[in-house]
C-alpha positions as CSV (number, residue, x, y, z in Angstrom):
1,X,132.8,137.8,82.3
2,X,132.6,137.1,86.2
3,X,131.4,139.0,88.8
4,X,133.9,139.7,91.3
5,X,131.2,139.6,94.3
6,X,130.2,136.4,93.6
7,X,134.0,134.8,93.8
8,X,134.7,132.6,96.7
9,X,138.0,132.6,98.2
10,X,139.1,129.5,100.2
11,X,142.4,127.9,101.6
12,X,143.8,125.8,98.7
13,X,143.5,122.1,98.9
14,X,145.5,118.9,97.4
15,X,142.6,118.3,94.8
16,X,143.3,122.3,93.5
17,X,146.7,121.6,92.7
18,X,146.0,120.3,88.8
19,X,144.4,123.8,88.3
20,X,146.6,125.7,89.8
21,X,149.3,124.3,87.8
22,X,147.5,125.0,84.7
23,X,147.5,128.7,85.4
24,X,151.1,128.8,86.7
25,X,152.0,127.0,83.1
26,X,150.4,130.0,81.5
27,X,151.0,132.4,83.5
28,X,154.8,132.3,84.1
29,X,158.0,131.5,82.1
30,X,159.7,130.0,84.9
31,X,156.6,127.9,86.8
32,X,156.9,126.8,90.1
33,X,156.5,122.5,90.5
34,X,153.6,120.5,91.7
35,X,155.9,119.5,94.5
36,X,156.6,123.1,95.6
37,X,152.6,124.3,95.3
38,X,152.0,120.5,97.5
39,X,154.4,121.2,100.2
40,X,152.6,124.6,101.1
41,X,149.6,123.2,101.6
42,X,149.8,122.4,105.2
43,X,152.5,125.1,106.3
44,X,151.0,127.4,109.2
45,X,153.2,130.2,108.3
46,X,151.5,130.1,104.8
47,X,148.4,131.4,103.0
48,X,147.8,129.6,100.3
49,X,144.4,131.0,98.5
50,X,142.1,129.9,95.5
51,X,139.5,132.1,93.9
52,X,136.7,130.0,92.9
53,X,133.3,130.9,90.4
54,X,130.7,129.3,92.3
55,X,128.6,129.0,89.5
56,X,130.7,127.6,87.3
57,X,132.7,125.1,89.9
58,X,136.0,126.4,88.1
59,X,138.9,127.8,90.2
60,X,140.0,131.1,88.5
61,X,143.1,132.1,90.3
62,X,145.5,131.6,93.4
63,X,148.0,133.4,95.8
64,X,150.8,132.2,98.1
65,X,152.0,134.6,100.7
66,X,154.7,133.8,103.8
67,X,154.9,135.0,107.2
68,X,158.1,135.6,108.9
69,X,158.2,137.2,112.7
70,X,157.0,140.5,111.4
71,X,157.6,140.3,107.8
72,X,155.4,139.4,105.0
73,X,156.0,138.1,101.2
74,X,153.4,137.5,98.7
75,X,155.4,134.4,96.7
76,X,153.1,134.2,94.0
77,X,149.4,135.0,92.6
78,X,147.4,134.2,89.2
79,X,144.7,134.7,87.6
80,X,143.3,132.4,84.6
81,X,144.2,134.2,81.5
82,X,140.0,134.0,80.5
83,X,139.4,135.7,83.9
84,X,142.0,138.9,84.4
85,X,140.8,142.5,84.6
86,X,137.6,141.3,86.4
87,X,139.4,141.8,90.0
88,X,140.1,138.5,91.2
89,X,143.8,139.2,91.7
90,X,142.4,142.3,93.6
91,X,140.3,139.5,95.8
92,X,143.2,137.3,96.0
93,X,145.5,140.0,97.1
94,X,143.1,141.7,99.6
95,X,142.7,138.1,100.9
96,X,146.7,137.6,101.8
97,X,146.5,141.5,102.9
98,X,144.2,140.7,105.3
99,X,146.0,137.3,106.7
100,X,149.5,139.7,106.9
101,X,147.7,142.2,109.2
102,X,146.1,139.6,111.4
103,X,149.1,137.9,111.6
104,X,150.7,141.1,112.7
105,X,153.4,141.6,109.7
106,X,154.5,145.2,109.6
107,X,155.5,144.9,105.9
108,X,154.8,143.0,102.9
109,X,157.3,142.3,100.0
110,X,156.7,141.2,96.4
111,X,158.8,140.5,93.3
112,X,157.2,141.5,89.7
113,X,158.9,141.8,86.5
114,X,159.3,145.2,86.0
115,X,157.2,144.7,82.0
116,X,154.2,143.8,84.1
117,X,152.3,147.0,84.4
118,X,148.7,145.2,85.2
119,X,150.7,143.8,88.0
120,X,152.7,146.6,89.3
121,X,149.5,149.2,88.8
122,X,147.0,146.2,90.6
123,X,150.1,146.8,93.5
124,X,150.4,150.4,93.5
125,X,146.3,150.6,94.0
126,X,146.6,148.6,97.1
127,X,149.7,150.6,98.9
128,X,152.7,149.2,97.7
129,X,155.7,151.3,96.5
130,X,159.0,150.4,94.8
131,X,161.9,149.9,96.9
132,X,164.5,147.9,95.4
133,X,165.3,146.4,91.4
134,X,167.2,143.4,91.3
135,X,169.5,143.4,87.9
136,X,168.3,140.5,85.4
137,X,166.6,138.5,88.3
138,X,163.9,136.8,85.6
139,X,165.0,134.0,83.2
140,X,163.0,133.3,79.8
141,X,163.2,136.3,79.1
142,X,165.9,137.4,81.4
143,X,164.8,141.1,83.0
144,X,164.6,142.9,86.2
145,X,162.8,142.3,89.1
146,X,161.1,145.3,91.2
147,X,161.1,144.9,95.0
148,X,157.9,146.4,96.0
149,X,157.0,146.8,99.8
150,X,153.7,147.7,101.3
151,X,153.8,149.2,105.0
152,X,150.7,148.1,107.3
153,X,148.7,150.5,108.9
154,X,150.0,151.2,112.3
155,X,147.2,149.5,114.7
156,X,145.2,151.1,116.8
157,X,145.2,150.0,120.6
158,X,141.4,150.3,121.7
159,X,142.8,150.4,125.1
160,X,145.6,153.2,125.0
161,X,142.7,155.4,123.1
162,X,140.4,154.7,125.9
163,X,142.6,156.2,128.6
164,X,143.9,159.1,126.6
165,X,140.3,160.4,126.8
């Protein structure tokens, strides 16, 4: 078991890529390429995230989330089969909520197979609600995809409040 509060969460680097690829092998039916994980790496308009156990030196999971003017999509996120339902995806999530918000996106999108229910409830518990289904989107095996969207909390302009008062 791990303990969530002692995970560190860093920007993902070249030398992360073998262990990322691991967990995409198991992880997904249909797993993205070395080449496509590489060419993020250096992208300013994406967050690109491990989770890391200190203690043990062993990356445990990883998100990938794009910015676009105001829009937002987390592409991808994984946990090590060994380390799920200890809240690293939460951590990992939180992490590319955080970078949409400071980044100013007013709305995040996501894709999950619509099977997924660890997924779609770890989604739900962080604000996001379905939208959308896309017919047979998933090959091997072939199902749906949901469209979930999360809408960012309006912010709140220090200085508009100050003169209101």
């Amino acid at each position: 078991m791990t303990d969530r509060a002692a995970i560190a969460i860093r920007r993902a680097r070249v030398d992360d890529l073998q262990a990322i690829l691991a967990i995409e092998r198991v992880s997904f039916t249909d797993p993205w390429s070395r080449s496509s994980f590489a060419a993020l790496l250096e992208q300013p308009r994406v967050y690109f995230s491990v989770a890391l156990d200190p203690a043990r030196g062993a990356l445990l999971g990883y998100t990938v989330a794009w910015f676009v003017l105001d829009e937002a999509e987390l592409a991808n996120l994984a946990v090590s089969p060994e380390a799920r339902g200890n809240g690293i995806g939460a951590r990992l999530l939180e992490g590319a909520l955080a970078a949409s918000e400071e980044r100013g996106s007013a709305t995040m999108y996501l894709e999950v197979r619509a099977s997924n229910q660890a997924a779609i409830a770890l989604y739900t518990s962080h604000g996001f609600a379905e939208v959308s289904r896309r017919r047979a989107y998933y090959r091997k095996p072939v199902e749906d995809a949901l469209i979930l969207r999360r809408i960012a909390s309006p912010r709140r302009d220090a200085y508009a409040e100050a003169q209101q008062k």
